[in-house]
C-alpha positions as CSV (number, residue, x, y, z in Angstrom):
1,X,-124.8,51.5,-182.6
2,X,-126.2,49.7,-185.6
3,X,-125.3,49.0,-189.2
4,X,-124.7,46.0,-191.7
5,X,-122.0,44.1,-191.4
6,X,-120.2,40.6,-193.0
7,X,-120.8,37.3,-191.7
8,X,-116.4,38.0,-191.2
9,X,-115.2,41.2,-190.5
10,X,-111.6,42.4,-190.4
11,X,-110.1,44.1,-187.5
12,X,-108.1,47.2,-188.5
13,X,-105.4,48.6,-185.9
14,X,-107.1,51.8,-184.3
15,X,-106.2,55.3,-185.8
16,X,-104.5,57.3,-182.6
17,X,-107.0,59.1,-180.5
18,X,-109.9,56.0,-181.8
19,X,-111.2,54.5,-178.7
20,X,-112.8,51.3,-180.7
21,X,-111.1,49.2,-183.5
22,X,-112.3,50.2,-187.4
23,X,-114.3,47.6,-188.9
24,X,-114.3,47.2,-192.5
25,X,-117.6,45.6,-193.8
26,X,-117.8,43.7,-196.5
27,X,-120.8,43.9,-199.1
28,X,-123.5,44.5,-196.9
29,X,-126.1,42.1,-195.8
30,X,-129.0,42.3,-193.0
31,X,-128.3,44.3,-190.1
32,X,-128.7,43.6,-187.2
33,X,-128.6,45.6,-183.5
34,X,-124.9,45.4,-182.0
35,X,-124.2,46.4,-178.3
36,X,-121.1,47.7,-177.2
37,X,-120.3,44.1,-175.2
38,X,-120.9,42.3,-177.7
39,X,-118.5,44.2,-179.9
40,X,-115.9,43.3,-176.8
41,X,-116.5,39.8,-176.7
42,X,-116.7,39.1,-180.3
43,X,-113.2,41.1,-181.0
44,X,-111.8,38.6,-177.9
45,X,-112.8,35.9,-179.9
46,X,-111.7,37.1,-183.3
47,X,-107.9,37.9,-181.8
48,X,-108.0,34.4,-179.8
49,X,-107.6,36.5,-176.4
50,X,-106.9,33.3,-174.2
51,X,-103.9,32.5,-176.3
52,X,-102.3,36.1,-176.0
53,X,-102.7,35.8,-172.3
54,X,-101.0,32.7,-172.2
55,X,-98.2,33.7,-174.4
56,X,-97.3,37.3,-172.5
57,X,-97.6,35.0,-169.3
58,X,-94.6,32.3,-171.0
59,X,-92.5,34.8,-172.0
60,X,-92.7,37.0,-168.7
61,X,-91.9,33.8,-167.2
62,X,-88.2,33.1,-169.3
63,X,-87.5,36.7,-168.7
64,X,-87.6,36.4,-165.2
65,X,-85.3,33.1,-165.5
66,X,-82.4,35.0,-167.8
67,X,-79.6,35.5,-165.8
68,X,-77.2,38.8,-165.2
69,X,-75.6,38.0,-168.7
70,X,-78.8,38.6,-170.2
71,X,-78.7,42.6,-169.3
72,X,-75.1,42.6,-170.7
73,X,-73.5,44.3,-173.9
74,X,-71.6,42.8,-176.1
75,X,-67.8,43.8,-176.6
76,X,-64.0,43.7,-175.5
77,X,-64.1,45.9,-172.7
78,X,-64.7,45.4,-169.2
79,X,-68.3,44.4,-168.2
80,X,-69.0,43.3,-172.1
81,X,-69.9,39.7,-173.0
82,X,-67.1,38.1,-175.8
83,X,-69.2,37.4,-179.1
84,X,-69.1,34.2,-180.8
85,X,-65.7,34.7,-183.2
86,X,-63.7,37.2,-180.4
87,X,-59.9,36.1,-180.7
88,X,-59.5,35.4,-177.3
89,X,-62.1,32.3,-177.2
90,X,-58.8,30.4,-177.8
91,X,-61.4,26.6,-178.5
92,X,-64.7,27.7,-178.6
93,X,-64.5,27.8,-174.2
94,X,-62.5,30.0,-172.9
95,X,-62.3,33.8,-173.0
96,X,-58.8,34.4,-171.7
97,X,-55.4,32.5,-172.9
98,X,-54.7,32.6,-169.5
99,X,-56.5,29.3,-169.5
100,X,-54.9,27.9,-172.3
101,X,-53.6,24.7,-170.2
102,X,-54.3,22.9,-167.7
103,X,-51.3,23.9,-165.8
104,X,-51.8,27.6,-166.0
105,X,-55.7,27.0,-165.3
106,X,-54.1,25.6,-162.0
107,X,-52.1,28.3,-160.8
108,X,-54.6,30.9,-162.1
109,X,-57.7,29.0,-159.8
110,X,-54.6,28.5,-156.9
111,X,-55.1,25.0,-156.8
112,X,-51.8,22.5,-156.4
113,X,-51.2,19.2,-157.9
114,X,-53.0,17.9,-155.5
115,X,-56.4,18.7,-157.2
116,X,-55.6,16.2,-160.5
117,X,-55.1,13.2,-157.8
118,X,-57.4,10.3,-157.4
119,X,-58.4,9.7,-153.1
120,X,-57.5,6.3,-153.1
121,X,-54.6,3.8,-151.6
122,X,-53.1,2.6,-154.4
123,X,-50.2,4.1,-156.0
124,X,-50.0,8.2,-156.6
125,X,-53.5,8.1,-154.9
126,X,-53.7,11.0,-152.6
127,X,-54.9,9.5,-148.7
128,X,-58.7,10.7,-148.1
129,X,-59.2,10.3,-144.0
130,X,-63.1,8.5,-143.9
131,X,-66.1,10.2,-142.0
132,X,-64.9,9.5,-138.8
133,X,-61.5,11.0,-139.6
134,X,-59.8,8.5,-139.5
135,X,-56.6,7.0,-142.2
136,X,-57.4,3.9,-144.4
137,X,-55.8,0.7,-143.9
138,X,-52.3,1.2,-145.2
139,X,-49.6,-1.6,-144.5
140,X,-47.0,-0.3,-142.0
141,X,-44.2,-1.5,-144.7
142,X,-45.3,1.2,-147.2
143,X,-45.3,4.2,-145.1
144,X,-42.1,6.4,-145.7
145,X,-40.4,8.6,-142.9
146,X,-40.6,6.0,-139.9
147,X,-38.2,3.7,-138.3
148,X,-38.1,0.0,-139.0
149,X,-39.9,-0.9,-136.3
150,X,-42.5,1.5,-136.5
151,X,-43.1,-0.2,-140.1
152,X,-42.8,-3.9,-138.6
153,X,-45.9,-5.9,-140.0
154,X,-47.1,-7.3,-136.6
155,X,-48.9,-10.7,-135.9
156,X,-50.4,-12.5,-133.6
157,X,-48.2,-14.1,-130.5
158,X,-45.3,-12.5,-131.3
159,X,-42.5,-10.8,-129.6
160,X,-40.2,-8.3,-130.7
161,X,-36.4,-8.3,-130.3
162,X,-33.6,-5.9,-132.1
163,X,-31.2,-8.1,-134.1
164,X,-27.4,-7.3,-134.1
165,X,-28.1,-5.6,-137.2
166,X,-30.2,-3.4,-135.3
167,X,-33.4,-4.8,-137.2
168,X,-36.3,-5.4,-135.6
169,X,-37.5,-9.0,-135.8
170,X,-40.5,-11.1,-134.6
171,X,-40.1,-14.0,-132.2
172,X,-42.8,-16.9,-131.9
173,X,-44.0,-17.4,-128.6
174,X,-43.2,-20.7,-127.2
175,X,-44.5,-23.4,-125.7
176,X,-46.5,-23.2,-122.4
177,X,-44.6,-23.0,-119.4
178,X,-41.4,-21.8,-121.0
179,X,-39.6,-18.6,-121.0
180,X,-37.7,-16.6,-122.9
181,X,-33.3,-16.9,-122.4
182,X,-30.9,-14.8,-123.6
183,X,-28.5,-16.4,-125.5
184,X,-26.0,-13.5,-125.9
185,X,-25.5,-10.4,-127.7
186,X,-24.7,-11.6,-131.2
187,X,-27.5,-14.6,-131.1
188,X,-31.4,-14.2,-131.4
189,X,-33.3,-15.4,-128.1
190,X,-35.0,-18.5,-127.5
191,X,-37.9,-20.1,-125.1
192,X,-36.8,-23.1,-123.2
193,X,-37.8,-24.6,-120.4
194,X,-37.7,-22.7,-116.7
195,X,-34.3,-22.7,-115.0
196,X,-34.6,-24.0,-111.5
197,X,-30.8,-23.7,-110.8
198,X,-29.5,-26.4,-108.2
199,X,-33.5,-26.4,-107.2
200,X,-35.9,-30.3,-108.1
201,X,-38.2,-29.5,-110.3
202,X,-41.2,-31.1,-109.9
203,X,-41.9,-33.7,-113.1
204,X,-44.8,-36.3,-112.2
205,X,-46.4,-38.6,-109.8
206,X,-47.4,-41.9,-109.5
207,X,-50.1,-43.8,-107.1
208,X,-50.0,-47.2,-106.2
209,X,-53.2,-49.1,-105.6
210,X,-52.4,-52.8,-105.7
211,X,-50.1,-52.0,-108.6
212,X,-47.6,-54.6,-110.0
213,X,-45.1,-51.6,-110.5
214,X,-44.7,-47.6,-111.0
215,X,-42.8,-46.5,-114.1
216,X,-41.7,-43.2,-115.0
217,X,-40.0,-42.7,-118.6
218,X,-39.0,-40.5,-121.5
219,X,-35.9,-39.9,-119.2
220,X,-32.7,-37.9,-119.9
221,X,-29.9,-38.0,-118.1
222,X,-27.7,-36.1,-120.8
223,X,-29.4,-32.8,-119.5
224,X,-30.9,-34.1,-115.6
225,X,-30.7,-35.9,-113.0
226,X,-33.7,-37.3,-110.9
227,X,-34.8,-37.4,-107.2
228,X,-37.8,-40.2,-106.6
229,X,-39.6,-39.4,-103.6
230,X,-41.6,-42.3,-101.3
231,X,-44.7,-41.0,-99.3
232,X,-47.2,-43.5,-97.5
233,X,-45.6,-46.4,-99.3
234,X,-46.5,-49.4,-98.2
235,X,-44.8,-53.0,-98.6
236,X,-46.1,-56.0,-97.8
237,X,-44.6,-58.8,-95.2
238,X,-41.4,-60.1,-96.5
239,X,-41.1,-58.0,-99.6
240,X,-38.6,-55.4,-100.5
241,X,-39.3,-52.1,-102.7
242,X,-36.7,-53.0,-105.7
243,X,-35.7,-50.7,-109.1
244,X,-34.4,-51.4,-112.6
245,X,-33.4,-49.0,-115.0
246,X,-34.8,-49.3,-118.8
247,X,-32.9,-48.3,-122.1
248,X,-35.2,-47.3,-125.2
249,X,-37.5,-45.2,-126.6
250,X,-40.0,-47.8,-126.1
251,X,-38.1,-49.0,-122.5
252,X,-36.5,-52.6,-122.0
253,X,-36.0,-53.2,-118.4
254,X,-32.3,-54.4,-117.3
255,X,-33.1,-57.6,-115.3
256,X,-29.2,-58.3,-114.4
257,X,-26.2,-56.6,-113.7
258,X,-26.9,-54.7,-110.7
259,X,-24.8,-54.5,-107.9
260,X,-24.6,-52.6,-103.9
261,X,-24.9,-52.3,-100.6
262,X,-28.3,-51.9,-98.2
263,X,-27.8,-51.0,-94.8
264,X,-31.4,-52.0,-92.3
265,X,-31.5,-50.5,-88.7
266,X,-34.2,-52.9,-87.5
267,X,-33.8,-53.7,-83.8
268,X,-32.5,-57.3,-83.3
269,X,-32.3,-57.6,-87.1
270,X,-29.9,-54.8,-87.9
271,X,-27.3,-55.4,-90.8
272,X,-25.5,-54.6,-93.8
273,X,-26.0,-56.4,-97.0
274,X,-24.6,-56.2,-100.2
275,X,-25.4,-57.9,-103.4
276,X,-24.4,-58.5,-107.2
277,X,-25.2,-58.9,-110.6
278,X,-28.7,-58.9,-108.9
279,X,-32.1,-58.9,-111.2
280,X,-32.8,-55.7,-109.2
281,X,-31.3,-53.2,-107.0
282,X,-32.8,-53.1,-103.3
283,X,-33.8,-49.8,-102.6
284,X,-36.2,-50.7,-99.2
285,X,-36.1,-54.2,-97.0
286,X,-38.9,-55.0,-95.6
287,X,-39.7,-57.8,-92.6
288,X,-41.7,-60.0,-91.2
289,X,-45.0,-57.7,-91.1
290,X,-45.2,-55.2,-93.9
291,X,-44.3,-51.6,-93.1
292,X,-44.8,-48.2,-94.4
293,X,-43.4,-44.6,-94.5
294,X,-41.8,-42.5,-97.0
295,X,-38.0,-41.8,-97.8
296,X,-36.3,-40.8,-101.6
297,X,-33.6,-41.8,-104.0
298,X,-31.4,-39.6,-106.8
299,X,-30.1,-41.0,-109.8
300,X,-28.0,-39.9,-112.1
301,X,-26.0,-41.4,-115.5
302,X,-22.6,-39.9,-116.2
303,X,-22.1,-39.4,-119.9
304,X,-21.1,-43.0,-121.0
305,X,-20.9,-44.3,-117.7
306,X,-23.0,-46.3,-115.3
307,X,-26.4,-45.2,-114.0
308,X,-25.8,-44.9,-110.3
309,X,-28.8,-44.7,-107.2
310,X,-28.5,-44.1,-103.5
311,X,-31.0,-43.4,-101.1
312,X,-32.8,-43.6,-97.5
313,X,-36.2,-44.4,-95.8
314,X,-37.8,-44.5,-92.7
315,X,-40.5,-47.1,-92.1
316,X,-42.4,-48.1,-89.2
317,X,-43.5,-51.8,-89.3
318,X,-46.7,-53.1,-89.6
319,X,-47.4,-54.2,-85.8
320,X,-46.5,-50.6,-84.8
321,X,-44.1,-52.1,-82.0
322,X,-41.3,-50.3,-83.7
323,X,-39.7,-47.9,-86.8
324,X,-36.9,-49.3,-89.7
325,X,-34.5,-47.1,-91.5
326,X,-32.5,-48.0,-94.1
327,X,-29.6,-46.9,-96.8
328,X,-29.1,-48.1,-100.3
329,X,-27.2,-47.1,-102.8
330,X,-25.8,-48.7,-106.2
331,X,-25.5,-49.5,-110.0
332,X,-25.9,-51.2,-113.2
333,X,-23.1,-52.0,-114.9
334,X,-24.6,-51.0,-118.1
335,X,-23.2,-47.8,-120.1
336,X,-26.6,-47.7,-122.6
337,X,-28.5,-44.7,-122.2
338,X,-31.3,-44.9,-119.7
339,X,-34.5,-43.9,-120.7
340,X,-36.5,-45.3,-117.9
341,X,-37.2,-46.4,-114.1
342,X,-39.7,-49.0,-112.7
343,X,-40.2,-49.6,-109.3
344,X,-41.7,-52.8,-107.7
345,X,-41.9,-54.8,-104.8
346,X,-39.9,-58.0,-105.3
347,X,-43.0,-60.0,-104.1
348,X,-46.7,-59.7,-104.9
349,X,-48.1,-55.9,-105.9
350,X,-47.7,-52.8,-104.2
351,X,-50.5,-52.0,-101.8
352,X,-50.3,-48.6,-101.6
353,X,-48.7,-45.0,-101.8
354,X,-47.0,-42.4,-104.1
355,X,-43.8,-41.8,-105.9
356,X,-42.7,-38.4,-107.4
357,X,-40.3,-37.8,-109.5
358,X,-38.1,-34.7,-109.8
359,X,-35.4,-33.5,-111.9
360,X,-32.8,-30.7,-111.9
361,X,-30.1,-29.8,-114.6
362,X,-27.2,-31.8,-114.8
363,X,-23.8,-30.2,-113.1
């Protein structure tokens, strides 16, 4: 095909039934030889080809991405889409007056009142169980439905004991080595001390090692009475194991007004003695050569009366030749509280030995 052409032709839609696109030519200028792909390629470039492929590719692409309203009519009827200004689209969201409040909107979807709740523990929270499953930390005190007790806020070392309101209450523990008494029906119970009945109860012990005396305080003879037990006691030649009872917090020994009787079983030496308004009572005699063994005393104070002792021991003397017993028993004539007991010898130190001291309550 050949002919003259403009520098800029215009593309005319095809006639139907044309299989090439009409070229009008302008005023007409040199020609020159034009082969059917070159015709293509320069009508590509006049119509911008790329572009058109790019743009049918776009709007393929949001077609595909329209969803099933897209394919819908508009109208009232069933299957329709509402237009913009239908009546029912009661403010501008919703397309049935069913869903006119937020109650309705509720009931209509099923939900409860639970679905307007915040999961929470506060106040008109509703209780959300964590990944595990398990309930938050709620106080016992604020869960409804339960007994008292199952709502008791527990702590550490306590006990748990039904008042005689039939309220549960909490009960420290007490100190170590006490238990819990009963103190009737209509009063709450308390720890005290173990009961040991008519049984001693063992208190503390002292050792002599050269010792000028053994003292044992912090006594109280309003609620006990005391047992002082002597094991491998020894006393030196011519001395004599002696008490005195102290009154105070911070004791004062009684060094008069003691008065009783002390009976010796030793051989050719055996006798009775009594004494008064001694410095001391005698609770062991000793002899020529020191002896040693083991024996006891109980003391007691009636209330605003006289402490009172009494007691035995068996000895064996020093030379080993022979044993000693003895008895003792006696008073002060004070009526002051006693707080305390010291035992000494009544000459030089004590060698050696132990006394323990024992209590039981008061009959």
């Amino acid at each position: 095909m050949s002919g003259k052409i403009s520098e800029q032709p215009t593309l005319l839609a095809p006639a139907d039934g044309d299989l090439l696109p009409v070229v009008e030519v302008a005023e007409p200028k040199t020609l020159k030889t034009i082969t059917w792909a070159n015709l293509v390629a320069a009508i590509k470039t006049a119509l911008s080809w790329t572009s058109i492929t790019n743009t049918l590719a776009s709007v393929s692409s949001a077609i595909a991405s329209l969803g099933g309203a897209a394919s819908l009519d508009v109208g009232t009827s069933s299957g329709t889409v509402c237009a913009g200004d239908d009546s029912r689209l009661a403010d501008s969201r919703k397309c049935n007056n069913t869903f006119d409040n937020a109650a309705t909107a509720r009931s209509a979807l099923e939900l409860g009142n639970a679905a307007i709740l915040t999961a929470g523990t506060a106040a008109n929270n509703l209780v959300q169980l964590n990944a595990s499953g398990q309930m938050p930390a709620v106080h016992g005190a604020n869960l409804t439905g339960f007994s008292a007790l199952a709502k008791l806020a527990l702590t550490t070392h306590k006990i748990i004991y039904i008042d005689g309101n039939s309220a549960p209450q909490l009960l420290a523990l007490g100190a170590a080595g006490t238990v819990l008494k009963s103190q009737g029906a209509a009063a709450a119970p308390v720890f005290g001390a173990v009961s040991t009945g008519d049984a001693w109860e063992y208190v503390s012990k002292g050792t002599a090692a050269n010792s000028a005396n053994i003292a044992f305080t912090g006594l109280d003879f309003t609620t006990y009475d005391y047992r002082f037990e002597f094991k491998h006691l020894t006393l030196n030649a011519n001395a004599a194991l002696v008490g005195r009872f102290g009154t105070g917090a911070t004791p004062t020994y009684l060094t008069t007004g003691y008065g009783g009787v002390i009976g010796a079983f030793l051989g050719s030496t055996d006798g009775i003695q009594n004494y008064l308004w001694s410095t001391y009572a005698y609770l062991i005699t000793g002899n020529a050569v020191g002896i040693t063994g083991g024996g006891y005393i109980e003391t007691h104070q009636p209330s605003g009366g006289r402490p009172e002792l009494y007691g035995q021991a068996a000895m064996a003397n020093g030379d080993g030749n022979r044993a000693n017993g003895c008895v003792t028993g006696g008073c002060n004539f004070t009526t002051t509280a006693v707080t305390a007991i010291q035992f000494a010898l009544n000459t030089g130190n004590i060698p050696s030995g132990d006394i323990i001291m024992y209590r039981k309550p008061k009959r």
